[in-house]
C-alpha positions, 0 to 999 in steps of 0.5 A, spaced: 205 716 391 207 713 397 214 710 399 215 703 402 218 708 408 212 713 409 208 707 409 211 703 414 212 710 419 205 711 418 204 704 421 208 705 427 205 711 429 198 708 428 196 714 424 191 714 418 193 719 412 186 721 411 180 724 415 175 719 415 169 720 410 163 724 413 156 727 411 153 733 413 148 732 419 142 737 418 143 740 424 150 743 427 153 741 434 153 746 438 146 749 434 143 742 437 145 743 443 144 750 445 136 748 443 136 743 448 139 747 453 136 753 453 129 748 453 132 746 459 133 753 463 126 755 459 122 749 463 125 750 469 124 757 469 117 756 469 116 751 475 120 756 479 115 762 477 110 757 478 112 755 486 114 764 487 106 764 485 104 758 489 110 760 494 105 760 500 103 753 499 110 752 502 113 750 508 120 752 510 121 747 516 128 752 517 125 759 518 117 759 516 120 763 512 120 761 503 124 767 499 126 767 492 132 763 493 128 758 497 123 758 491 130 756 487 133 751 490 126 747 492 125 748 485 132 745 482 131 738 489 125 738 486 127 737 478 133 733 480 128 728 486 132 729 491 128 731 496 131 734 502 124 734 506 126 742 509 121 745 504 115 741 502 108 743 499 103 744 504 096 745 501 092 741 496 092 746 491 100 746 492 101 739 492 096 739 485 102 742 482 108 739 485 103 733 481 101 736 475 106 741 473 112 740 477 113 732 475 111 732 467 117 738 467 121 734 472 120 727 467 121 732 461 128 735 463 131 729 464 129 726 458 132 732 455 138 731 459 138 723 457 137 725 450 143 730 450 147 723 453 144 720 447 146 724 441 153 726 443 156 721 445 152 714 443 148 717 437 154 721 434 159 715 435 154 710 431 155 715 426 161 715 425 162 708 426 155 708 420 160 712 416 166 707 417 161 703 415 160 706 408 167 707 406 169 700 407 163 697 402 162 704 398 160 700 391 159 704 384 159 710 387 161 717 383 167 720 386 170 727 384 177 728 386 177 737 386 172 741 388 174 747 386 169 751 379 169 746 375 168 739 380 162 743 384 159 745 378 160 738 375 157 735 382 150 740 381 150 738 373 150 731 376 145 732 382 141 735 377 140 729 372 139 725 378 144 722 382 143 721 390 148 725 392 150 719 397 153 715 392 158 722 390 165 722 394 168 728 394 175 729 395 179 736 396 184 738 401 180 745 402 176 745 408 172 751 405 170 746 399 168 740 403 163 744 406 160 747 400 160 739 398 157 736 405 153 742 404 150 739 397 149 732 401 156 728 398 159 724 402 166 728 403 174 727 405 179 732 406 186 727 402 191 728 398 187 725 391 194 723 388 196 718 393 194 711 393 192 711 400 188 717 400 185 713 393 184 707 396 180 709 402 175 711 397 175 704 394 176 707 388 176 702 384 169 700 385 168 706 383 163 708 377 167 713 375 172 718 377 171 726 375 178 729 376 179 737 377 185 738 381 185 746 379 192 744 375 195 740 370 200 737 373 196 734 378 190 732 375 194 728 370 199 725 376 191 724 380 190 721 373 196 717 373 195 714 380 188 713 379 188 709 373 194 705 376 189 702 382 183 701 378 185 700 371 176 699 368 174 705 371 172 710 367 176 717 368 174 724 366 179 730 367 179 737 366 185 740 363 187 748 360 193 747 356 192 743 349 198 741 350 196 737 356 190 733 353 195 728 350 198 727 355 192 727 359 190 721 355 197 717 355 196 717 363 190 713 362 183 719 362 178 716 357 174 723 356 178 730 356 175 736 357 177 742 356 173 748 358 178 754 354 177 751 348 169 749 349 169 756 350 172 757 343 168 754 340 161 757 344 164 764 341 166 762 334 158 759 333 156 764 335 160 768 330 156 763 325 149 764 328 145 768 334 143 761 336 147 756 335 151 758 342 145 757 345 144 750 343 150 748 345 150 750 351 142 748 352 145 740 349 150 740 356 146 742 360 140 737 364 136 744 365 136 745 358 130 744 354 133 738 350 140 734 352 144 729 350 145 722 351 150 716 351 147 710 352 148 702 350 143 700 344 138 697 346 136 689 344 128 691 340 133 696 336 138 692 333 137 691 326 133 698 325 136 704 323 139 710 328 133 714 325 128 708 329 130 709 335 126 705 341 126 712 345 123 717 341 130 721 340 134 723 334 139 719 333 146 724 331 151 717 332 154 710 334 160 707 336 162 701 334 168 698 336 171 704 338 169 707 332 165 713 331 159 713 325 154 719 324 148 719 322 148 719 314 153 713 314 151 706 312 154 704 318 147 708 321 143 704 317 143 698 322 144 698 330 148 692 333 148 689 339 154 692 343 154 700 339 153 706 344 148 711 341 149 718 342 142 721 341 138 727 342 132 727 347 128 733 350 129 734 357 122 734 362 121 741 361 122 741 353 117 735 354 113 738 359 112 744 354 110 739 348 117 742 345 120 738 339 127 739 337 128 737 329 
């Protein structure tokens, strides 16, 4: 965490400790550029050959004479309507091109010019200024603080179930990651996630929740630590790979502890026990899956009812009531009430497009 003297240097200098939010624009800058360019030349290109055709319609006041390079430089006072007067179309059918060809070209590279202006200096800068702007009222967003395997998998799991990528910030200090996430439409900022600046710029305590990935233990329990310091409800969900660091992890204030080492024993000891039972485990933790599981609150038309009679159409495997967890065959299942949590089984949209049931 930031010291009283990091702050107050920080202020004196007038420097920001992080890279202010940024989504992915659809097409790069100089990609955008070059396109405007190159239509530019491209149309004037064409009036020039169209003038080098047309070229003894023209007059040079100077010499009698109109060359190539005449044909250029009356094309380019032409375009810009400076109009010297020393070249000047003669004939009629000159003058029906200056009139029908020369001038729409002429109205076209100055909007293509005008439009250049726009996008890079007025357009770009409402951007930014329309970003500064999320930031500042970002309300029940998502924010995943590491992009690395487990981060990036966890906001396409996320996108997948059907999160707009708008609402998800993500937070890594790895360029090449933040542009894999941009990319997936996130909001991104290159900081340090265990710094209470970094943290509060993403506005982390009105955050829905907060998915934390730092790579090693040590740092997602001290991001845990310093999140759970600034927003003390919201919900926290971390990763670690040592067992002996999900206590930890949990005394620094994560609510859900995930650790893929031991999932993947336990992935590798059912399908000891079963061909299958791998697979449906793996099937219930994925939205992609024919059938997944959800968390959710009782809803009022089931309070009285069994687990068994839920009002969705799923099975019921438990309930937690006052922090507690209930299963399915205890007497505590035989009837919901208000304020449980049900943790149900429900066929996904291609389980149930398929007309598949699961018992």
């Amino acid at each position: 965490m930031a010291s009283k003297e990091d702050k107050k240097e920080r202020a004196r200098l007038g420097k920001r400790p992080y890279t202010p939010l940024r989504r992915a624009v659809q097409l790069p800058v100089w990609g955008d550029l070059g396109i405007r360019i190159s239509t530019a030349l491209g149309l004037i290109f064409m009036v020039v050959m169209i003038h080098w055709w047309d070229r003894d319609g023209l007059v040079d006041n100077l010499d009698g004479h109109v060359s190539f390079l005449d044909v250029i430089y009356f094309t380019m006072i032409s375009i810009t309507t400076t109009g010297f007067g020393d070249i000047a179309p003669m004939t009629d059918r000159a003058r029906l091109v200056e009139a029908l060809i020369v001038t729409p070209v002429r109205f076209a590279v100055l909007f293509i010019f005008v439009g250049t202006a726009y996008n890079f200096l007025i357009k770009r800068s409402w951007e930014k200024w329309r970003m500064a702007q999320i930031q500042e009222q970002l309300n029940h967003h998502v924010v995943v603080l590491g992009f690395g395997v487990s981060g990036a998998e966890a906001v396409g799991e996320l996108i997948e179930r059907g999160t707009d990528p708008a609402t998800i910030v993500v937070m890594d200090q790895d360029e090449e990651r933040l542009e894999q996430a941009e990319a997936m439409g996130c909001n991104v900022i290159e900081a340090d996630a265990s710094r209470d600046e970094s943290l509060e710029s993403v506005r982390i305590s009105q955050a829905q929740t907060v998915l934390v990935s730092a790579g090693r233990d040590d740092a997602s329990i001290l991001i845990v630590l310093t999140v759970r310091h600034l927003a003390p409800n919201v919900p926290i969900s971390v990763v670690v790979r040592a067992a002996d660091n999900e206590l930890l992890a949990r005394q620094a204030g994560a609510d859900n502890v995930i650790n893929p080492v031991r999932f993947t024993g336990l992935l590798l000891a059912g399908s000891a026990r079963g061909a299958h039972i791998a697979e449906y485990m793996s099937d219930l933790a994925s939205v992609t899956g024919r059938v997944q599981l959800v968390e959710r609150e009782v809803m009022p038309e089931e309070i009285g009812k069994p687990l068994s009679e839920l009002s969705s159409g799923g099975r019921g495997l438990r309930i937690y009531r006052n922090g507690a967890a209930c299963g399915f065959w205890e007497q505590e299942a035989d009837c919901l009430q208000s304020g449980d949590v049900v943790v149900e089984i429900l066929p996904s949209e291609e389980g149930a497009a398929n007309g598949e049931s699961e018992d």
